[in-house]
MILUMGU-91541 format. One record per residue (C-alpha): residue in one letter; x, y, z. Coordinates in steps of 0.5 Angstrom, whole numbers, plus 500, padded with zeros to 3 digits. Layout:
MILUMGU-91541
[rec A,[X,Y,Z]];
...
//
This chain:
MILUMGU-91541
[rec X,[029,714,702]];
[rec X,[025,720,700]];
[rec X,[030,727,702]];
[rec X,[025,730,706]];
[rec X,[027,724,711]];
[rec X,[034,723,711]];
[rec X,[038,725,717]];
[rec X,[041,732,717]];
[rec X,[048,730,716]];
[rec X,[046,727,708]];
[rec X,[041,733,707]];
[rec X,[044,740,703]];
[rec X,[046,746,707]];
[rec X,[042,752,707]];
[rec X,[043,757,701]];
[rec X,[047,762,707]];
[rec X,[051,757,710]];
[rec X,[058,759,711]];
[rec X,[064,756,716]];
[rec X,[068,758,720]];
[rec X,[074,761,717]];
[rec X,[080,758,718]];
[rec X,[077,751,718]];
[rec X,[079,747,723]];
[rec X,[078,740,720]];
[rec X,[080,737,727]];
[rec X,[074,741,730]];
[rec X,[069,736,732]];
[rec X,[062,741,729]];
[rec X,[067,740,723]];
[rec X,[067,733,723]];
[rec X,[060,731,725]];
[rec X,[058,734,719]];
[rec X,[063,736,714]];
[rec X,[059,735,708]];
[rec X,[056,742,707]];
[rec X,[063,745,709]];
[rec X,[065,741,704]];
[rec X,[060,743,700]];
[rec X,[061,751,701]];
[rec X,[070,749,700]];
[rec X,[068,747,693]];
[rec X,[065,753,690]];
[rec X,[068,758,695]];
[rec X,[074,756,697]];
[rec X,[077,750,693]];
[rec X,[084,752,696]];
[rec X,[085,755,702]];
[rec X,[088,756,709]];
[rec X,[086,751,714]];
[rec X,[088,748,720]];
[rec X,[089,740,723]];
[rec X,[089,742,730]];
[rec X,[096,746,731]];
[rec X,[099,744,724]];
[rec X,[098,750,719]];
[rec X,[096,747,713]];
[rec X,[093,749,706]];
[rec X,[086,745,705]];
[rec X,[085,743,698]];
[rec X,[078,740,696]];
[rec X,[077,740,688]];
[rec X,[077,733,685]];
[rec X,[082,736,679]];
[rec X,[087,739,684]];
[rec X,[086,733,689]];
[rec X,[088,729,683]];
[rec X,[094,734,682]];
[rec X,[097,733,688]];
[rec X,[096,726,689]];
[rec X,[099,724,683]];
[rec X,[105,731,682]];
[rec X,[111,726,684]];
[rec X,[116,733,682]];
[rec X,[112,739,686]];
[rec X,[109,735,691]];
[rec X,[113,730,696]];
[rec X,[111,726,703]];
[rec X,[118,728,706]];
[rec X,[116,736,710]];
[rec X,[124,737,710]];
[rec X,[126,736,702]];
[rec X,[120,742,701]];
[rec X,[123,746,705]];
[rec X,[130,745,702]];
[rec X,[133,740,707]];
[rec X,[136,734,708]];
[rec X,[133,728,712]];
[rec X,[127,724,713]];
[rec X,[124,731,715]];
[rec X,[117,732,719]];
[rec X,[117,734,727]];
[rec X,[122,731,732]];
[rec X,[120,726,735]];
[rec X,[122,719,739]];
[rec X,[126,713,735]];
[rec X,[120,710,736]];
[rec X,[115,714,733]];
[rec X,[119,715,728]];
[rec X,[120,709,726]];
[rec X,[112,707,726]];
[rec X,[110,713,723]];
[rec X,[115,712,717]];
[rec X,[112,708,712]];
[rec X,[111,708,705]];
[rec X,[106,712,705]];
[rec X,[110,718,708]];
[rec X,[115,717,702]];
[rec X,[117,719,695]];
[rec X,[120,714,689]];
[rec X,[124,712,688]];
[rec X,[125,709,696]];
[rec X,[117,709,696]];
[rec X,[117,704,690]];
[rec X,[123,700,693]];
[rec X,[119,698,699]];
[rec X,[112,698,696]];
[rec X,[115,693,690]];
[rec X,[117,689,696]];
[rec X,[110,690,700]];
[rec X,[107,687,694]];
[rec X,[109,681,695]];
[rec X,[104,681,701]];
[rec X,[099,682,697]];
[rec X,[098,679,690]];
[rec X,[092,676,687]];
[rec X,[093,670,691]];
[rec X,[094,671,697]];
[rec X,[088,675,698]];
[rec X,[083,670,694]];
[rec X,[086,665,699]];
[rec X,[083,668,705]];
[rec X,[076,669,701]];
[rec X,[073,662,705]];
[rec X,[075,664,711]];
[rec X,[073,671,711]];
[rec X,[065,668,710]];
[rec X,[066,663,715]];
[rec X,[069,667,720]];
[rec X,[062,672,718]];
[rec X,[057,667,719]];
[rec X,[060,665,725]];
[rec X,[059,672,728]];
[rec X,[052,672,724]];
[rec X,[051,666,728]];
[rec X,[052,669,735]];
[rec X,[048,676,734]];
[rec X,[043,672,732]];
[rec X,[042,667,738]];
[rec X,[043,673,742]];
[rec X,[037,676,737]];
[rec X,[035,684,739]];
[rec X,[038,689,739]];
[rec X,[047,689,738]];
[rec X,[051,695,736]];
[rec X,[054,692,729]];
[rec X,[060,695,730]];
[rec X,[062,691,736]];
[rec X,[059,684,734]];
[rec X,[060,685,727]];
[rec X,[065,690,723]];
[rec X,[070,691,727]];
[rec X,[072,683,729]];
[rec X,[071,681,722]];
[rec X,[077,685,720]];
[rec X,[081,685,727]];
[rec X,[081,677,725]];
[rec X,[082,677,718]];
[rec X,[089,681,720]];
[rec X,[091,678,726]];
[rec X,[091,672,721]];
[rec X,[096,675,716]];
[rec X,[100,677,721]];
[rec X,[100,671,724]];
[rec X,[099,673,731]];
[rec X,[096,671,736]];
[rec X,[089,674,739]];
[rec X,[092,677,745]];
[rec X,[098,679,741]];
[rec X,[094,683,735]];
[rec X,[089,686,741]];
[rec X,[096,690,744]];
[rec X,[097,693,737]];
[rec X,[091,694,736]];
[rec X,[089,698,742]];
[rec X,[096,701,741]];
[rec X,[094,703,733]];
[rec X,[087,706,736]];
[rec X,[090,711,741]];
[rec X,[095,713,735]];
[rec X,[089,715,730]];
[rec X,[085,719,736]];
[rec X,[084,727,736]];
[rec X,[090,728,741]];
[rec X,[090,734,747]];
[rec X,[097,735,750]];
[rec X,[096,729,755]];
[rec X,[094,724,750]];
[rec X,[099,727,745]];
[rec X,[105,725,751]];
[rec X,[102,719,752]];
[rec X,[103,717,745]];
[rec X,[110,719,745]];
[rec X,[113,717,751]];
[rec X,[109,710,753]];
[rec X,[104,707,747]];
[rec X,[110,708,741]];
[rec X,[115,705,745]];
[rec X,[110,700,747]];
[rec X,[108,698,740]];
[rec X,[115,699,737]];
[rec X,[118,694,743]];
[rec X,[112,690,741]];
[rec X,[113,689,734]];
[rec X,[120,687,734]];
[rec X,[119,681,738]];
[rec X,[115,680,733]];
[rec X,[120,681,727]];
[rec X,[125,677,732]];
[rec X,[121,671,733]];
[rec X,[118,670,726]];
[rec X,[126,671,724]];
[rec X,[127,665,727]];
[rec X,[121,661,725]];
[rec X,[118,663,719]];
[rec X,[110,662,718]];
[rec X,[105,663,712]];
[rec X,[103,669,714]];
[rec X,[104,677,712]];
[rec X,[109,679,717]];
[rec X,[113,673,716]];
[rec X,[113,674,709]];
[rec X,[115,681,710]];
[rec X,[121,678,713]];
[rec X,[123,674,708]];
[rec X,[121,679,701]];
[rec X,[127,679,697]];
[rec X,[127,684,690]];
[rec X,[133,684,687]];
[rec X,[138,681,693]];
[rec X,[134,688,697]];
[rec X,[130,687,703]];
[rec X,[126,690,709]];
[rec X,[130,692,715]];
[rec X,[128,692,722]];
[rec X,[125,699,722]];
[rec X,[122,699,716]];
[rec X,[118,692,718]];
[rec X,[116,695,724]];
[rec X,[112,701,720]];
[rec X,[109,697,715]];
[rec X,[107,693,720]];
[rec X,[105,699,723]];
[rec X,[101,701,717]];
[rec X,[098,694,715]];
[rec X,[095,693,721]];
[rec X,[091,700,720]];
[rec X,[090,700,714]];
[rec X,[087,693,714]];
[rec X,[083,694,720]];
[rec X,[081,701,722]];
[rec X,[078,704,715]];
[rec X,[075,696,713]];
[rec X,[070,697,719]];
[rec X,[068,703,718]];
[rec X,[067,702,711]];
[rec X,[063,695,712]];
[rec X,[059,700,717]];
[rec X,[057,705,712]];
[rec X,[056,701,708]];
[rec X,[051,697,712]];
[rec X,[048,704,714]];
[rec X,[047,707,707]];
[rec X,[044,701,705]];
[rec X,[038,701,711]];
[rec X,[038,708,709]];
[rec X,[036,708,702]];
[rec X,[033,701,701]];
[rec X,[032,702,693]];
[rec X,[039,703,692]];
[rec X,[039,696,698]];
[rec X,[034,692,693]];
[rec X,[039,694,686]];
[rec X,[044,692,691]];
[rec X,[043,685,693]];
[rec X,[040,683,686]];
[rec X,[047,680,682]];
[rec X,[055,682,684]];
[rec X,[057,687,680]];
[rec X,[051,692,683]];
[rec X,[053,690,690]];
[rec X,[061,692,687]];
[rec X,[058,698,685]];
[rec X,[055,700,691]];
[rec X,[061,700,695]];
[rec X,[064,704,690]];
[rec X,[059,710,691]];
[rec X,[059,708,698]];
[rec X,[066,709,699]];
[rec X,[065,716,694]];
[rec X,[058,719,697]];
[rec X,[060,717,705]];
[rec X,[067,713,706]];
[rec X,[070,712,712]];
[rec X,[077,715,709]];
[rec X,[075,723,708]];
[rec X,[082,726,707]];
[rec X,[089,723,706]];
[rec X,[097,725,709]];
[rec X,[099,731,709]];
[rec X,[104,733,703]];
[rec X,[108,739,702]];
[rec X,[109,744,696]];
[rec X,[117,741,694]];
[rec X,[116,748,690]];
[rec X,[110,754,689]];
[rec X,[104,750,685]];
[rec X,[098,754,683]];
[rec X,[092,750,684]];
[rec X,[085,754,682]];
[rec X,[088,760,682]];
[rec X,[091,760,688]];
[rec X,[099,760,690]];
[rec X,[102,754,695]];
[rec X,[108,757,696]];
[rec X,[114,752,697]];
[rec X,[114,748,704]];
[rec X,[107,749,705]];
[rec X,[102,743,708]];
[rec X,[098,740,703]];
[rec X,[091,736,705]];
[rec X,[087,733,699]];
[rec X,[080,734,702]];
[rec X,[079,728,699]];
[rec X,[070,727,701]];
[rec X,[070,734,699]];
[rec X,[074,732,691]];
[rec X,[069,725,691]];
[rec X,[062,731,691]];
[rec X,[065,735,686]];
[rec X,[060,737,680]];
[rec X,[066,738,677]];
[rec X,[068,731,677]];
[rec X,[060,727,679]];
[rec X,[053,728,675]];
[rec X,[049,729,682]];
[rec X,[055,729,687]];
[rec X,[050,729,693]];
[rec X,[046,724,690]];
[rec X,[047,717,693]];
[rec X,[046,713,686]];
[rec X,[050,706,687]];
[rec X,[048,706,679]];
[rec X,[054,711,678]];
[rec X,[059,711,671]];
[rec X,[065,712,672]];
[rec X,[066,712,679]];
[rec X,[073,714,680]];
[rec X,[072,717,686]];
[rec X,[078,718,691]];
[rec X,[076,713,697]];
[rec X,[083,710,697]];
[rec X,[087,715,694]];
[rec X,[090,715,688]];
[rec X,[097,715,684]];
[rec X,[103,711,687]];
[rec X,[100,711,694]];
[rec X,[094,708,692]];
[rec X,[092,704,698]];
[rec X,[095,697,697]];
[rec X,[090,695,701]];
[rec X,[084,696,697]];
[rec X,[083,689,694]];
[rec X,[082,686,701]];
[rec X,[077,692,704]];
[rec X,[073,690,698]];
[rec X,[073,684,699]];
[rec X,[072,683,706]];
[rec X,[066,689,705]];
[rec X,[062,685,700]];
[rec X,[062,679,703]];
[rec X,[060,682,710]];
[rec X,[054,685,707]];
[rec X,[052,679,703]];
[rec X,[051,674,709]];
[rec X,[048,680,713]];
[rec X,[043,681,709]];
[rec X,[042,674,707]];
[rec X,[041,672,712]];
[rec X,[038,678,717]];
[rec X,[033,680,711]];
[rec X,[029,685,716]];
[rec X,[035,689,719]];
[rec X,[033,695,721]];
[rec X,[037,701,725]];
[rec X,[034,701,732]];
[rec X,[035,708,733]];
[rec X,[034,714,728]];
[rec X,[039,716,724]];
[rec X,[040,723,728]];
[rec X,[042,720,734]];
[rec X,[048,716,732]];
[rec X,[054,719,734]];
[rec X,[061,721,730]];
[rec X,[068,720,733]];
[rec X,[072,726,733]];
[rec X,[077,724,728]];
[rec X,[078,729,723]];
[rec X,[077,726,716]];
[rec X,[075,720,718]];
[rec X,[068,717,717]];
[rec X,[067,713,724]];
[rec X,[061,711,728]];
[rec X,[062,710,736]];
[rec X,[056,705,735]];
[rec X,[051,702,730]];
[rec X,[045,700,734]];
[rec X,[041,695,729]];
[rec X,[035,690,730]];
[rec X,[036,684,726]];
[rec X,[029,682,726]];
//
């Protein structure tokens, strides 16, 4: 697609553009098109003093520094206590519940966090994925099936991206489609932009809701084991060590998020990057390994995944020139890192021809996202089968229109309206 066409939220920024300062990267003008404030960070302003709504926290943008603190085990740590010195889990006090739900490994440091992802892995081997590769294209071709019957126009979110991942992991987690639909919309409300109403809400009734939720779950599959994820979390045994109650309920927690929330707006932006430039679909569908390729530079060029959790300075760390003093807050803004020039020849290019790619979509270091073997998976074979077999798919609104969620660094469409032929 020619530039002079694509829509303003993947065209440069004007040569006088500046934000407002400090960013506020849960602000919704921020969120809807971030990319020329990233822009802007990267040449201005690679760290700086930012906000995520009432958290004070430093805003790291550069693809070495990102790096730097993702993978800086001794500077940087997950635990907001330890950085300030103390004892404890650390972070804000909250409710048990919430607590535990938001205490996984991705909010840990080694050696606790190897411990657990040592006994998480055991989910996730090869195997274990590979064997859920028939179902994942059955289960595509039966939501081809009905959207095309329907013909017209559908929203691809509704009818495509989000029921493949929804079913694809209330599977592994062996649970029923009533069961998983009450964590889910649980899991929703958790990841949206929170008010002081919501934010009671999240404390007081859908935390404890989903945290009562998935121990009955940990209870019954104690009793009666199946072959599924949570039932192998259940039994993971390292070295005599294993999973207690709590930490089942938060990787449980995390699983179900991470498996389910990034993988349908990753499947989404890619489907609409390749309606957008329609070279790069050509090049794309011709063999499997371009196609791999396109999802790589999706996920680098307009992920759904645009920044990661937040760390804290375990000790002062100096990143491009600019002190991070000791307990700080930590953002790796990470859709920011993936276009630095630094880092990318033609960052604001979308080229699914791209090597290297390392870009930063799914993290990196020790907390590299255990689920990306799956989300890649799950991506390629949704976009095989639906170009496949809907050749003509086209967006049945211009691009400007599609509206963006509020949810600060994530990349996620309220709809997608497509006409599939």
């Amino acid at each position: 697609m020619n530039t002079t066409t694509l829509p303003a939220f993947l065209t440069p920024a004007r040569a006088d553009f500046a934000p407002k300062l400090p960013l506020n990267i849960a602000d919704p003008e921020f969120i809807a098109n971030p990319y020329p404030t990233f822009d802007w960070l990267l040449e201005h302003a690679p760290v700086t003093p930012g906000r995520f709504g009432m958290m004070r926290a430093h805003l790291v943008s550069r693809y070495d520094d990102c790096l730097t603190i993702l993978k800086d085990k001794q500077r940087v740590t997950r635990n907001r206590a330890k950085a300030k010195g103390k004892s404890g889990e650390g972070g804000y006090p909250v409710p048990r519940s919430v607590r535990h739900l938001v205490s996984s490994m991705i909010n840990t440091d080694d050696p606790e966090h190897r411990r657990l992802r040592n006994l998480v892995h055991q989910a996730f081997t090869p195997r274990a994925i590979k064997g859920i590769e028939n179902r994942i294209e059955a289960l595509v071709d039966e939501l081809l099936d009905d959207a095309l019957k329907r013909g017209g126009t559908i929203d691809l979110i509704q009818a495509y991206s989000l029921p493949i991942p929804v079913t694809v992991i209330s599977e592994m987690m062996g649970v029923s489609d009533e069961e998983i639909n009450i964590f889910i919309d649980g899991v929703s409300f958790m990841s949206r932009r929170f008010g002081v109403a919501s934010l009671l809400k999240l404390l007081f009734w859908e935390a404890p809701r989903l945290d009562r939720f998935v121990r009955q779950l940990v209870v019954a599959k104690r009793a009666n084991p199946g072959e599924d994820i949570l039932s192998n979390l259940v039994t993971a045994e390292v070295d005599g060590d294993r999973l207690s109650d709590d930490e089942i309920v938060a990787m449980a927690f995390l699983l179900t998020f991470a498996g389910y929330e990034t993988t349908v707006y990753l499947i989404t932006n890619a489907v609409l990057m390749l309606l957008l430039y329609p070279e790069q679909r050509e090049l794309a569908l011709s063999e499997r390994a371009k196609l791999d390729a396109a999802i790589e530079e999706v996920n680098r060029f307009h992920g759904s995944v645009q920044g990661g959790e937040a760390m804290y300075a375990a000790e002062d760390i100096e990143l491009s020139g600019v002190v991070v003093p000791r307990g700080s807050a930590m953002f790796a803004v990470l859709g920011a890192a993936n276009r630095d020039p630094r880092a990318f020849d033609r960052p604001t290019v979308f080229d699914i021809t791209r090597t290297p790619n390392k870009h930063l979509g799914f993290g990196q270091g020790v907390h590299y996202c255990i689920g990306a073997p799956l989300a890649r998976m799950e991506t390629r074979i949704a976009l095989e089968r639906l170009f496949e077999r809907a050749p003509k798919l086209q967006l049945a609104v211009p691009p400007e229109q599609l509206e963006v969620q509020p949810t600060a660094l994530m990349r996620r469409y309220r709809a997608l309206p497509v006409r599939l032929r």
